[in-house]
C-alpha positions in Angstrom: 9.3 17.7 -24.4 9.0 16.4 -21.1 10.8 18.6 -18.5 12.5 17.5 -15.6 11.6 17.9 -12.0 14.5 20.6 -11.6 13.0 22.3 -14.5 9.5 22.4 -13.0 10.5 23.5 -9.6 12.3 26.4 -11.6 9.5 27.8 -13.5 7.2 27.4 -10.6 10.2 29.4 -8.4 9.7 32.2 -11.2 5.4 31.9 -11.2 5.8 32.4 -8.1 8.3 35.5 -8.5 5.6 37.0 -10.9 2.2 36.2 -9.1 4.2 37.9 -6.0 4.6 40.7 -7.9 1.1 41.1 -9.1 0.0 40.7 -5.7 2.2 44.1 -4.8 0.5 46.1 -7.8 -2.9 45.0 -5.7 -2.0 45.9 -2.6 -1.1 49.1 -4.0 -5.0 49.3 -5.2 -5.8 48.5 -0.9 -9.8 48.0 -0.8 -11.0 50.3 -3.5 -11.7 46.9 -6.2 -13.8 45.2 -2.8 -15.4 48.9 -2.1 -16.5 49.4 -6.0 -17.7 45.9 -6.3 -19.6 46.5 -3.2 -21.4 49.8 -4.3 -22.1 48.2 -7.8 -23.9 45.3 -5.6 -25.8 47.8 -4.1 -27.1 49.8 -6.3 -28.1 46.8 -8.4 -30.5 45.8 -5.2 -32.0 49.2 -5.2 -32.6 49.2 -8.9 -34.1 45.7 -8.0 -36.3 47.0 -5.4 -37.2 49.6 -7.6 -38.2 47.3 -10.1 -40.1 45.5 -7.8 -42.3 48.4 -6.7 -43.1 48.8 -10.2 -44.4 45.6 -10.8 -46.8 45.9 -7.4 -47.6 49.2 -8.9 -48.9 47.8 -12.1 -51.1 44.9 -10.2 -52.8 48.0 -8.6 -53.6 49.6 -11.2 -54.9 47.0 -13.0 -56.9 45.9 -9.7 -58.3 49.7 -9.9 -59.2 49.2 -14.1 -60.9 45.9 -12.8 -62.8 47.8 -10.0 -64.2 50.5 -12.5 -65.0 48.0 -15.0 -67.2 46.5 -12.0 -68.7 50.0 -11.2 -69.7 50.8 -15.1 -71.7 46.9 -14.9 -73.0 47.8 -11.7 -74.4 50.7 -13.0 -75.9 49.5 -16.2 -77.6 46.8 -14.1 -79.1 49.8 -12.1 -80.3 51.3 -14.5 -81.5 48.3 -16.1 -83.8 47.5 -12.7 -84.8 50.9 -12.3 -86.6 50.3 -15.7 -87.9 47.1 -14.2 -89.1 49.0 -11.6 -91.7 51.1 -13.4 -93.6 48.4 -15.2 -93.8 45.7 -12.0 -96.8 44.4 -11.5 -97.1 43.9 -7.7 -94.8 44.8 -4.5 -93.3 41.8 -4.9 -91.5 42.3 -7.8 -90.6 45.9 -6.8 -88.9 44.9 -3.6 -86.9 42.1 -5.4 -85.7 44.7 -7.7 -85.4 47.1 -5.2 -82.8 44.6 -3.4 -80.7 43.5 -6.7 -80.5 47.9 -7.2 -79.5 47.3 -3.4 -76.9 45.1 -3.9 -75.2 46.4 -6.7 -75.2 49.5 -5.1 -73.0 48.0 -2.5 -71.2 46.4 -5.3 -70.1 50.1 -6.6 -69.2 51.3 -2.3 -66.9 48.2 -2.5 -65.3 48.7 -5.8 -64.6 52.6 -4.9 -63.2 51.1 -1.6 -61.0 49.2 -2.9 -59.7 51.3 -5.7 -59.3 54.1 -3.0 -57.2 51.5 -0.6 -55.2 50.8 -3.8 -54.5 54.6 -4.8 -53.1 55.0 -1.4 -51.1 51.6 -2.4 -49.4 53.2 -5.3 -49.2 56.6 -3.3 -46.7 54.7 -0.7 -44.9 52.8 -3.4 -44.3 55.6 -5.4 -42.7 57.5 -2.2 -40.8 54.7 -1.7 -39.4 54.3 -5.4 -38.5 58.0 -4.8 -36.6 57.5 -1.8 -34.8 54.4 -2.8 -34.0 56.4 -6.4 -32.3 58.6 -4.1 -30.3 56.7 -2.0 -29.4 55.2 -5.1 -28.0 57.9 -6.9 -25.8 59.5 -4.0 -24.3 55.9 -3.9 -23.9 56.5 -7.6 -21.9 58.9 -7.0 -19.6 57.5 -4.9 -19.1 54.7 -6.7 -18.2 56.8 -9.5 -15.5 58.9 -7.4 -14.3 55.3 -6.0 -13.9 53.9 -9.9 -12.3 57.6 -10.8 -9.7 56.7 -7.9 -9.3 52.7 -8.8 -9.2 53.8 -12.5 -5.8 55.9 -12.0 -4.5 53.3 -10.0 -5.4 50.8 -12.5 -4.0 53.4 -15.6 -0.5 54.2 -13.6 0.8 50.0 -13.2 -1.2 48.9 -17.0 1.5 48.3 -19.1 3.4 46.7 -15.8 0.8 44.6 -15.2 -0.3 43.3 -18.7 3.8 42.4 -19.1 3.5 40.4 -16.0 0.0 38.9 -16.9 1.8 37.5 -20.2 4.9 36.5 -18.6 2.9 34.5 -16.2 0.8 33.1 -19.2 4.6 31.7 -20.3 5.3 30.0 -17.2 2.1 28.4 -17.0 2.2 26.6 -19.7 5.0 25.4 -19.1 3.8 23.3 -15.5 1.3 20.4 -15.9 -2.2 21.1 -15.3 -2.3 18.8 -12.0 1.0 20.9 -10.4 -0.7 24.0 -11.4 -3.5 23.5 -9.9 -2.2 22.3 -6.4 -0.1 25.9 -7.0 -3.2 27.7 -7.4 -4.8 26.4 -4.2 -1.8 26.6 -2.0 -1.4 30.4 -3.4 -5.5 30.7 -2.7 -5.1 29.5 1.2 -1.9 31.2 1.8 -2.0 35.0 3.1 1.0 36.4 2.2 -0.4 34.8 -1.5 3.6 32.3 -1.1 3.0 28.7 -2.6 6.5 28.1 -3.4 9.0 29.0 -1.3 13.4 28.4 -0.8 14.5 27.0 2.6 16.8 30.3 4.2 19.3 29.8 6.7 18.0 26.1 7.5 14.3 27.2 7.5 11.1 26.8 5.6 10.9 30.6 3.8 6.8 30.6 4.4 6.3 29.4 8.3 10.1 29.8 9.5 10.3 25.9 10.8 13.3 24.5 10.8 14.2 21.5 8.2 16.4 19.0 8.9 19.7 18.9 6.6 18.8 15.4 4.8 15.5 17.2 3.9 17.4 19.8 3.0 19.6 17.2 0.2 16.7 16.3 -1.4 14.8 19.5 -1.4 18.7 20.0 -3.5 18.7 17.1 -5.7 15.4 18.5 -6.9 14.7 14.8 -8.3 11.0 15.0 -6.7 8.4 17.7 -5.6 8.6 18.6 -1.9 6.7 20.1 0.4 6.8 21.9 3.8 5.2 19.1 6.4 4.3 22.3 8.3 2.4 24.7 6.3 2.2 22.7 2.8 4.5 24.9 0.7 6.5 24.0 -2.3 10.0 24.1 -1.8 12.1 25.0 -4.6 15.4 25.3 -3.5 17.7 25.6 -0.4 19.4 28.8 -0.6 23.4 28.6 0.0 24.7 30.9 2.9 28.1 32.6 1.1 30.4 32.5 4.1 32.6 36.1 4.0 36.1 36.0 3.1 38.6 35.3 6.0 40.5 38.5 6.7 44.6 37.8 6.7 46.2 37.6 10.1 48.6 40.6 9.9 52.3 39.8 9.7 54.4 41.4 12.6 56.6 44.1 12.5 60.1 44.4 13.1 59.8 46.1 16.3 57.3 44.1 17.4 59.6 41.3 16.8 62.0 42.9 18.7 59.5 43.0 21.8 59.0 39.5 21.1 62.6 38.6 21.2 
């Protein structure tokens, strides 16, 4: 069934209602949810970094299982010239060897360079895992004190909350996608978290301009959806001003009818 304008302005006046009281229960939670989230980001980079080490780590030491492999060649080919050496027929031949026993005698002073430069590599990674590790876990800690605090907060307004959460389910469905989503973004850019407000004593209930009575008619009739040309709110409703009773005008007495006469 296709509700009525009136209708719609209603059950957005009581989304409204609920959403504002949502927005109380997490105030009462102040910045612990940001502060968590926060830590929780945090630690994930270090565990990141940490995992990054460990990668660099691995390239090493397969760069130092690639220089040893080079070392063990180097030495079978020295050993293989130095064999060479003893049945070569002329100098020649003996300082050509000579230079290839040479060469891969540099070849093994290079590799144990370089797996030396690596070793001291891994040495400063694994001092910075360690330190990072650390860091990490005393801000593991905190963020476990920080979800201990959030988690009683959270525990104390559950079954408050979750009432509210299904009681602004209701509502929902009852307004049409398009005006709940123009709710949503107006609630999303508003601080106080107002998207739909009553007009109070002649003005706008979320910036305080004043509206001009025929405005304030239609805003009445609720025959079409209104909004403040100020600050972009829904109005629902112009809330009536009760005037108090007049007191009596006391009758006078008979001596003061006397005075009179």
């Amino acid at each position: 069934m296709e509700l009525t304008i009136a209708q719609k302005l209603d059950a957005l006046l009581t989304l409204q209602s609920i959403d504002s009281q949502l927005d109380v229960l997490q105030t009462m939670r102040g910045d612990l949810p940001e502060e968590v989230q926060d830590l929780e980001d945090e630690i994930a980079g270090y565990e990141t970094r940490i995992g990054k080490f460990k990668k660099e780590i691995s390239a090493l030491e397969d760069e130092i299982s690639h220089h040893k492999q080079a070392k063990k060649e180097a030495d079978k080919l020295i050993a293989k010239y130095k064999d060479q050496q003893m049945n070569v027929r002329n100098n020649r031949e003996y300082d050509a060897i000579s230079k290839e026993i040479e060469l891969q005698e540099l070849e093994i002073e290079l590799s144990d360079k370089k797996i030396g430069e690596a070793n001291f590599k891994i040495s400063k990674k694994n001092e910075e895992i360690k330190n990072t590790d650390k860091i990490s876990s005393e801000r593991q800690k905190d963020l476990d004190t920080k979800k201990k605090e959030l988690n009683v907060l959270v525990s104390e307004s559950h079954e408050e909350e979750q009432k509210l959460q299904k009681d602004r389910e209701k509502k929902s469905a009852l307004v049409e996608d398009r005006l709940l989503k123009s709710y949503n973004k107006i609630r999303s850019n508003a601080r106080n978290g107002l998207a739909v407000v009553v007009v109070k004593r002649g003005a706008c209930g979320g910036c305080f301009n004043m509206v001009p009575p025929q405005r304030q008619a239609e805003i009445r009739e609720k025959k079409k959806i209104i909004v403040c040309e100020h600050c972009g709110k829904i109005f629902a409703d112009v809330e009536e001003i009760i005037a108090p009773p007049e007191k009596e005008k006391a009758t006078p007495t008979k001596k003061a009818a006397k005075v009179e006469e």
